[in-house]
NUVEXMAR-965711 format. One line per 3 residues: number of its first residue (from 0); for each residue z, y, x of C-alpha. Coordinates in pm, 1 decimal. Layout:
<atoms>
NUM> Z,Y,X  ...
</atoms>
This chain:
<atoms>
0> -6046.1,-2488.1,5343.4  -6131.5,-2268.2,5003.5  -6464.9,-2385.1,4986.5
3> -6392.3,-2745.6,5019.9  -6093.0,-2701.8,4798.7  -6368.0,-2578.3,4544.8
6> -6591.7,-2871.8,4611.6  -6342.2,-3141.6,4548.9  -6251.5,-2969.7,4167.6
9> -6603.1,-2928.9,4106.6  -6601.3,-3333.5,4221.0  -6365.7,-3408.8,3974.2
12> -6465.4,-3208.1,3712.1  -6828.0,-3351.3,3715.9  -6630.2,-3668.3,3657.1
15> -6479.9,-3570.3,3345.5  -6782.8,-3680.5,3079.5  -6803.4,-3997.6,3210.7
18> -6458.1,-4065.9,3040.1  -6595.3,-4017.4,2677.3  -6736.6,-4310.8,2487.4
21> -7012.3,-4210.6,2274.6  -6910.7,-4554.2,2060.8  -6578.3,-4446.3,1995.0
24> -6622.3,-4074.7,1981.4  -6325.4,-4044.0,2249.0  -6241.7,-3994.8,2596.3
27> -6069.8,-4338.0,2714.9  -5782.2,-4454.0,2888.2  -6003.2,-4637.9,3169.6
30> -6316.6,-4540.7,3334.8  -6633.0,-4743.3,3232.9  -6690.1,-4838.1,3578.8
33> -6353.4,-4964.0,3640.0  -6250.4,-5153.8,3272.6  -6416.1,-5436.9,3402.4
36> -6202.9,-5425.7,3714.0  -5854.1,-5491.3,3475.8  -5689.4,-5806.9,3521.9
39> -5504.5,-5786.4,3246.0  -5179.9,-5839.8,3474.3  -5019.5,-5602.2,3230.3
42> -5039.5,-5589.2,2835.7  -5225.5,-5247.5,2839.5  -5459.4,-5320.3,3137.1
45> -5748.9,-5412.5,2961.7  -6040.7,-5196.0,2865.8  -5991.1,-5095.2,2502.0
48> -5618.8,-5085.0,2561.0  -5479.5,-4736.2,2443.7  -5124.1,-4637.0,2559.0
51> -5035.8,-4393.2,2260.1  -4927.5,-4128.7,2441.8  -5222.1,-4161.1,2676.9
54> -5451.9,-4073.2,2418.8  -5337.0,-3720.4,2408.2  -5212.5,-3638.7,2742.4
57> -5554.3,-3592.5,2856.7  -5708.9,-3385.4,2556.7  -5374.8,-3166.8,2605.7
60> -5509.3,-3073.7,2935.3  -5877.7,-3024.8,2832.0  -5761.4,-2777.3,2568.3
63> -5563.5,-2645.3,2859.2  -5951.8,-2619.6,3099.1  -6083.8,-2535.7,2767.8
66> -5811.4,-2240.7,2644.5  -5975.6,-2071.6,3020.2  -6329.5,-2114.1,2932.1
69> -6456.0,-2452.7,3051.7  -6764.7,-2530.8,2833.3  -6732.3,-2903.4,2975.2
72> -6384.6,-2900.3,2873.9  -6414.4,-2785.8,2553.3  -6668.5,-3014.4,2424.1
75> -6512.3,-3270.5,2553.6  -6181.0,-3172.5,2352.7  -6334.5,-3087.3,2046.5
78> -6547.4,-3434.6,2020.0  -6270.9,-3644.6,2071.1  -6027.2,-3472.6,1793.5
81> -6156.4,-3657.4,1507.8  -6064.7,-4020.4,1667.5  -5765.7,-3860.1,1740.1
84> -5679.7,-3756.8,1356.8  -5806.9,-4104.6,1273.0  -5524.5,-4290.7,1438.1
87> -5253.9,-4045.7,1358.4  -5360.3,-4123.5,979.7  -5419.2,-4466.0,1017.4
90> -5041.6,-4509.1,1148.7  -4932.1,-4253.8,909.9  -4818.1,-4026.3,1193.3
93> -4550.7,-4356.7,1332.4  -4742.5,-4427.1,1658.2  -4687.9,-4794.0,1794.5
96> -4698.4,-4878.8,2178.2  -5025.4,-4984.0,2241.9  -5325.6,-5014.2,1996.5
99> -5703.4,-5152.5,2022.8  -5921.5,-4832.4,2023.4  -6217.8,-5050.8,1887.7
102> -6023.8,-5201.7,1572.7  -5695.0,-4965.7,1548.2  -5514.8,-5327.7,1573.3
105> -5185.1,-5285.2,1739.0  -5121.7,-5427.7,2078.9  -4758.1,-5378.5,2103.2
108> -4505.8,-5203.4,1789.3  -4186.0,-5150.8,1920.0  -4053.9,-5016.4,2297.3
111> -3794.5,-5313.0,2223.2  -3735.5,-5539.3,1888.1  -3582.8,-5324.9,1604.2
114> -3614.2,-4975.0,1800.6  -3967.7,-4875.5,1681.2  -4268.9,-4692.9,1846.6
117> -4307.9,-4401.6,2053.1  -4114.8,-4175.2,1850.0  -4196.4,-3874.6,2079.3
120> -4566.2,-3895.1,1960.8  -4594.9,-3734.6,1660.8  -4464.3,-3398.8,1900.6
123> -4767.5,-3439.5,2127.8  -4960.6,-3512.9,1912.0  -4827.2,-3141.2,1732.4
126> -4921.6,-3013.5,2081.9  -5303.7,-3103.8,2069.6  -5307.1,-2963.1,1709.9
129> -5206.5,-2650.8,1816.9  -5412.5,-2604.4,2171.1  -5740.0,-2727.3,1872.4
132> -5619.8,-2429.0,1662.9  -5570.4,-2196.7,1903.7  -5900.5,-2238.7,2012.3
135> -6159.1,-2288.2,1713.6  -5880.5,-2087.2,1464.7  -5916.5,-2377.9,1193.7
138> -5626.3,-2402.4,962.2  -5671.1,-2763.7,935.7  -5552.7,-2839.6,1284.4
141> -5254.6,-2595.3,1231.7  -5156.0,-2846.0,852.8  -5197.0,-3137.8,1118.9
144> -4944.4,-3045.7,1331.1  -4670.2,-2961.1,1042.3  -4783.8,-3319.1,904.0
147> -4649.0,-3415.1,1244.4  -4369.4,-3261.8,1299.5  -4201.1,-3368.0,1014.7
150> -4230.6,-3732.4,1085.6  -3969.1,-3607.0,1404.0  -3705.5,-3561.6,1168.1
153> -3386.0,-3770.3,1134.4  -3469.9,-3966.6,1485.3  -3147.3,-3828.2,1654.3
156> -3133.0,-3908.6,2042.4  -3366.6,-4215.5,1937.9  -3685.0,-3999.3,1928.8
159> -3706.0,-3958.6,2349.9  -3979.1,-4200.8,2459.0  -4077.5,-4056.4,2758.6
162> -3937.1,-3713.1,2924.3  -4241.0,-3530.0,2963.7  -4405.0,-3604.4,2609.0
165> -4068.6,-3518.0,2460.7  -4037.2,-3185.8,2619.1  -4403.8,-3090.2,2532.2
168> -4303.1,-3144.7,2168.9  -3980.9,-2925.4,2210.5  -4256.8,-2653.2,2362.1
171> -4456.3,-2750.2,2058.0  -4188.2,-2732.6,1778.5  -4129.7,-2387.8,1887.3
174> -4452.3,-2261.2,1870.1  -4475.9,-2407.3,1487.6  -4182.8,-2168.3,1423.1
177> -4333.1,-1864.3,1604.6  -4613.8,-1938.3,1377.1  -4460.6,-2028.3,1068.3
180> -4125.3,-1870.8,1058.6  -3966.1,-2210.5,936.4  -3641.2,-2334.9,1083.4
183> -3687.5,-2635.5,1056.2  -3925.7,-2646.0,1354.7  -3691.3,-2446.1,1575.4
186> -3449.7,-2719.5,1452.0  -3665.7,-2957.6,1610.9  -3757.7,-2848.0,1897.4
189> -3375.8,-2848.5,1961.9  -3362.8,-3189.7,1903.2  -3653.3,-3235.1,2110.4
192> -3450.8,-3053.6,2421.6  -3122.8,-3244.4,2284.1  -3319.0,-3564.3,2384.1
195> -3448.2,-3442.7,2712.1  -3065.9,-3338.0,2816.7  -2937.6,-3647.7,2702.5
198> -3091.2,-3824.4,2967.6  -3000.1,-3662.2,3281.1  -2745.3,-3741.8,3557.3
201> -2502.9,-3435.8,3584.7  -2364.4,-3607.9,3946.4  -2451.8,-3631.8,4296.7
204> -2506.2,-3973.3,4453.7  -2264.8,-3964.6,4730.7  -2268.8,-4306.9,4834.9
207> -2508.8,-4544.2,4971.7  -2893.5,-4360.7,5066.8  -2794.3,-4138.9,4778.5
210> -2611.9,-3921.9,5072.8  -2957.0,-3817.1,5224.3  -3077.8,-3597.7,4891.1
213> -2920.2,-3388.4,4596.0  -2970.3,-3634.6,4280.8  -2770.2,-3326.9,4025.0
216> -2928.9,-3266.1,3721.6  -3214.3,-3498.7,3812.0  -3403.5,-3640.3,3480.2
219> -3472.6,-3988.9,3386.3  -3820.4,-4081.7,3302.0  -3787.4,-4338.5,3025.9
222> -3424.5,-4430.4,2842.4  -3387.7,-4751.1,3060.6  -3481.8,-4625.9,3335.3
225> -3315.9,-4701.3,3649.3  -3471.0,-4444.9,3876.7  -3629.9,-4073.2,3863.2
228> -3980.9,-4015.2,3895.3  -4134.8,-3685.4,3987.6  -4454.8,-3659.2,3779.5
231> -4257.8,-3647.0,3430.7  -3999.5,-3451.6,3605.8  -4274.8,-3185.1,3750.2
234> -4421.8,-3192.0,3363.6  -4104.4,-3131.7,3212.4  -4035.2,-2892.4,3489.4
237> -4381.2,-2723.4,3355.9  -4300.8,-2797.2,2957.6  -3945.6,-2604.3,2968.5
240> -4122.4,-2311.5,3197.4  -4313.2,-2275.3,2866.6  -4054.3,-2279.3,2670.3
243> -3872.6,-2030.6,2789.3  -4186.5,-1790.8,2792.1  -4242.6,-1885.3,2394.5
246> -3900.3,-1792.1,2343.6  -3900.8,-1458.9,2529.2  -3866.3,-1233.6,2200.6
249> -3752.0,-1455.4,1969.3  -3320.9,-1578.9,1875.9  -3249.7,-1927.9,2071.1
252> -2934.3,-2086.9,2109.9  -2740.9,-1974.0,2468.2  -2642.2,-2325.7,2526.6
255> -3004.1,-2368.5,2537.3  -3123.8,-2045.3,2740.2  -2855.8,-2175.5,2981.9
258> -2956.2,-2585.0,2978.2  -3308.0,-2484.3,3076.9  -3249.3,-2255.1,3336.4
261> -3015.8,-2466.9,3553.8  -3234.6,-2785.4,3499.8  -3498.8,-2546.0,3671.5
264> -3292.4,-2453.8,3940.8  -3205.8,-2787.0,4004.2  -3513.9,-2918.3,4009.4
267> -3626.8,-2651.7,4243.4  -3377.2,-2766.2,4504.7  -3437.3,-3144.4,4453.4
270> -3808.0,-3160.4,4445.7  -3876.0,-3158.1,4813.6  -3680.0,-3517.0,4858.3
273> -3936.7,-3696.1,4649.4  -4144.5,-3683.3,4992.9  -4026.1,-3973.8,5182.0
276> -4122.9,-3735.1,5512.2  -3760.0,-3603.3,5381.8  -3579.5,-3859.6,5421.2
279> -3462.1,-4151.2,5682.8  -3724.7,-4481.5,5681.2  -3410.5,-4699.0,5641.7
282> -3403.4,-4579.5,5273.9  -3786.1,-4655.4,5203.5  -3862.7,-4959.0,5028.9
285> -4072.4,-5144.0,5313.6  -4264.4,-5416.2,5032.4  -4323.3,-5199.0,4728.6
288> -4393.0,-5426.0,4430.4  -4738.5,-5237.4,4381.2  -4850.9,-4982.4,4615.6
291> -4772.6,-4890.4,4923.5  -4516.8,-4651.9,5105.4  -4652.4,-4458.2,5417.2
294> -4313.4,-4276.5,5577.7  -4560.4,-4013.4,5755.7  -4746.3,-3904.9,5442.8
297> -4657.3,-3550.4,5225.2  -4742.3,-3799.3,4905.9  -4447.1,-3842.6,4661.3
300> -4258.0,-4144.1,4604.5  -4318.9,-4282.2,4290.1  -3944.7,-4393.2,4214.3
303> -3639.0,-4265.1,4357.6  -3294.7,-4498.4,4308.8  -2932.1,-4556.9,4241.6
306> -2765.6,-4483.1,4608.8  -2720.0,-4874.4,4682.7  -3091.1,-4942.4,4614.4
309> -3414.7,-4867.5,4799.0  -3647.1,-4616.3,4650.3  -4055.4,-4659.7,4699.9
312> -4038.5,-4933.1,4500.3  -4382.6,-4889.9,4336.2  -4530.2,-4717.5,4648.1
315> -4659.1,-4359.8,4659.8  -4808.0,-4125.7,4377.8  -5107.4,-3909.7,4467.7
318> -5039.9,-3735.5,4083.5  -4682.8,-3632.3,4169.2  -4889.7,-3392.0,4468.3
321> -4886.3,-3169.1,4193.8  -4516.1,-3079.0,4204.7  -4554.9,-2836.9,4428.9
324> -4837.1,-2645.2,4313.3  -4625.7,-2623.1,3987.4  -4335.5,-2480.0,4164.4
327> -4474.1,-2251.3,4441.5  -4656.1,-1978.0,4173.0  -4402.9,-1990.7,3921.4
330> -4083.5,-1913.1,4177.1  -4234.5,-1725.3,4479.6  -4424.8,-1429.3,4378.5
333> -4654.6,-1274.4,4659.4  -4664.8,-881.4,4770.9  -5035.7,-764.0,4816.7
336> -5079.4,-643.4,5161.6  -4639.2,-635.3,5206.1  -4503.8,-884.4,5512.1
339> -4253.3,-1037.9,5242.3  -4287.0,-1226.7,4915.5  -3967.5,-1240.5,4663.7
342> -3839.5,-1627.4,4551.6  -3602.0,-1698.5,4284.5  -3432.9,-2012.8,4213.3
345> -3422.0,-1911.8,3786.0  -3762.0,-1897.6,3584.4  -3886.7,-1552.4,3532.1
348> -4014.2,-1408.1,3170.5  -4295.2,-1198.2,3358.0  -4340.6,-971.3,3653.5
351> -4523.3,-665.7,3732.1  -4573.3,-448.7,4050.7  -4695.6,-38.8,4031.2
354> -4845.4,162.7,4351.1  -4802.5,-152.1,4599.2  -4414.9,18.2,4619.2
357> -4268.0,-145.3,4319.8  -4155.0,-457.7,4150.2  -4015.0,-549.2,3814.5
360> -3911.7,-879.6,3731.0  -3742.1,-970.9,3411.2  -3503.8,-1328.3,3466.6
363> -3486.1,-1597.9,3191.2  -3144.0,-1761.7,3141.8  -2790.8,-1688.6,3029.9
366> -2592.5,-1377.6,3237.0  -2308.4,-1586.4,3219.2  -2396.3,-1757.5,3532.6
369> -2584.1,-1617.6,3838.4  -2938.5,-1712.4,3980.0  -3056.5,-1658.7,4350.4
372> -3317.6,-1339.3,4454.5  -3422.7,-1418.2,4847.5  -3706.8,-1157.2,5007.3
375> -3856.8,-1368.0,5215.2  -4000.0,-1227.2,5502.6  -4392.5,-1369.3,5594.3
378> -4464.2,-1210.0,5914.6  -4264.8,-1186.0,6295.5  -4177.1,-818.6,6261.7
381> -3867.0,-657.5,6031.5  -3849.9,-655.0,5651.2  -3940.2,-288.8,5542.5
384> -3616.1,-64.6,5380.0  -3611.2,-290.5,5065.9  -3375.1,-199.1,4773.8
387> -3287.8,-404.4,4415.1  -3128.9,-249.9,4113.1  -2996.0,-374.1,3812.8
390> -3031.8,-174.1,3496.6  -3115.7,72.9,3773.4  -2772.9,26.6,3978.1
393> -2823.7,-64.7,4308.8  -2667.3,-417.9,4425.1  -2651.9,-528.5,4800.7
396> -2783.0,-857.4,4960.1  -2702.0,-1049.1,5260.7  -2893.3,-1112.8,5576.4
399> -2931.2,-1492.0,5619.8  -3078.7,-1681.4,5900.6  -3430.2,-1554.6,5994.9
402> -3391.3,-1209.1,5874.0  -3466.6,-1278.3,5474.1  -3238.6,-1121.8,5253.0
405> -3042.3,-1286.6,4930.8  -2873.6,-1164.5,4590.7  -2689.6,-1328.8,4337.2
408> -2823.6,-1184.7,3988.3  -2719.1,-1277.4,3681.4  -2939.0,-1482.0,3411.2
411> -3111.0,-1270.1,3154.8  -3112.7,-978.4,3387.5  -3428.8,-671.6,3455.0
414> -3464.1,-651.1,3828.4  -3630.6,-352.4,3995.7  -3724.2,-416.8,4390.5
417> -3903.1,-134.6,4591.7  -3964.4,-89.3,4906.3  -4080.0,168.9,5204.1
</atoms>
């Protein structure tokens, strides 16, 4: 199973340089082999098309590939960033809906008449500055992303386009202030988060096929959107992770320490329903509009809906697979050679384990309100003699079913676990 795991990255990243147009000096929205195949059914499905978010979305993760080492990555990154500075000038940092990558022309202005462009844009677009000076150490990419930032001021709740672009800029906003020591960027990335809070439902969906999963907490893609979606929710899920870890050492607002954490949690405890395997067929849309729902498949839903609607409307999402490979490293952490591993339902700042006997963990959040601990055992036989302190005093657990044990710790708190 490792080796063909291997194979199929390898697959994909052999893929990768067929994406960049020579022409254009960019990688593209479509694959060459596949433009042709648009119908143009949708405004943006046709070949030189560019969604302006879309642009950067993909260089943020080859800066990611490229931040570990991938040569492929990297050049791939780095030759597309002057296109990418192009268009940022050419709209003066105010990035419409869609654009023509061939003439700049613009496709589509304004999300709806009067309320302008994707506002969240000039914060990604921060982003890829950053991940481009963090890896060639040119200053000009660093002035790029304060040209950027600015243009985020004075858009109030109006600045969320879409969740996951508007939390990477909150990530982004905070780093500028690491960097630069201004306020004004940890100002921003508070707005940033301010927009990403604003559109959640803080309710359960007790009525309806809302009674067969948790909906609390649960974040709306888009503004207008009607339904939650579990790749911007996984991203956002990833973005505030990141967060958290920039803001380790540095003064943030409670309110926001707090926000972050229980969206987590939340998340955590939700993320399994997007798997229509989860819940009852009656509740699956059985004609998705595009796509196609498959009750008996671990692939996530695209949409899930308002209690007195049917969710699968759009069909299946082989992207949102991802969810759980975003959750299972950053929540469980794994015990060389031990029959347990230790979960937590809060984010962690960072972990570290001495002589195979010892475990510190140090919890993000606000000690106002307690997280979970659970030692999960891995094997048939008995947990071995394990024991958790708190600033070094000892707190008990309780059994639960199947012989793991689980704590209530508060937020914010330094954990020690050991065992015999």
């Amino acid at each position: 199973m490792e080796r063909r795991g291997t194979g199929s990255n390898e697959k994909v990243k052999a893929g990768l340089p067929s994406f960049y147009s020579e022409k254009y000096g960019t990688i593209m929205r479509w694959h060459p082999k596949a433009a042709d195949t648009l119908e143009g059914e949708e405004e943006q499905k046709q070949p030189l098309v560019m969604d302006s978010w879309y642009l950067h979305h993909p260089l943020l993760n080859l800066s990611r590939l490229a931040l570990k080492g991938d040569k492929v990555a990297r050049k791939l990154f780095l030759d597309s960033l002057e296109f990418s500075i192009r268009v940022a000038h050419h709209f003066n940092y105010k990035w419409p809906v869609f654009y023509k990558v061939d003439t700049l022309e613009v496709v589509k202005a304004e999300t709806q008449p009067g309320k302008g462009g994707e506002k969240d844009v000039p914060g990604l677009y921060a982003h890829v500055m950053l991940q481009a000076w963090e890896l060639t150490g040119e200053k000009r990419y660093l002035t790029e992303a304060e040209k950027a930032a600015m243009h985020l001021r004075g858009q109030g709740f109006d600045l969320f386009y879409q969740a996951n672009n508007t939390a990477f800029s909150a990530g982004a906003m905070l780093r500028l202030y690491k960097i630069t020591k201004k306020e004004i960027y940890r100002q921003l990335s508070y707005l940033c988060l301010a927009g990403v809070f604003n559109n959640v439902k803080l309710w359960d969906c007790d009525y309806g096929y809302g009674k067969n999963f948790p909906t609390f907490f649960a974040l709306f893609p888009l503004n207008d959107a009607p339904y939650t979606a579990v790749y911007e929710e996984q991203e956002v899920f990833c973005a505030l992770h990141d967060y958290l870890r920039n803001a380790q050492d540095i003064e943030i607002l409670p309110s926001v320490r707090l926000l972050i954490t229980e969206y987590v949690r939340y998340l955590v405890d939700r993320a399994a329903y997007y798997y229509p395997t989860m819940l009852p067929k009656e509740m699956l849309q059985e004609k998705p509009k595009i796509g196609e729902v498959d009750p008996n498949l671990w692939i996530a839903l695209e949409d899930l809906h308002d209690g007195w609607e049917k969710s699968g409307q759009v069909g299946q999402e082989v992207y949102g697979a991802g969810n759980a490979f975003g959750i299972l490293p950053r929540h469980y952490i794994r015990i060389p050679d031990q029959p347990f591993m230790v979960f937590t339902d809060y984010p962690l700042y960072r972990f570290s384990t001495r002589k195979q006997d010892y475990l510190h963990v140090r919890m993000a959040g606000d000690n106002r309100i307690d997280c979970r601990l659970m030692v999960v055992k891995t094997g048939p036989g008995k947990l071995p003699g394990v024991e958790v302190h708190i600033n070094h005093k000892p707190i008990h657990g309780k059994k639960s079913k199947g012989g793991h044990f689980e704590y209530l710790i508060p937020g914010n708190a330094e954990i020690t676990i050991s065992w015999k």
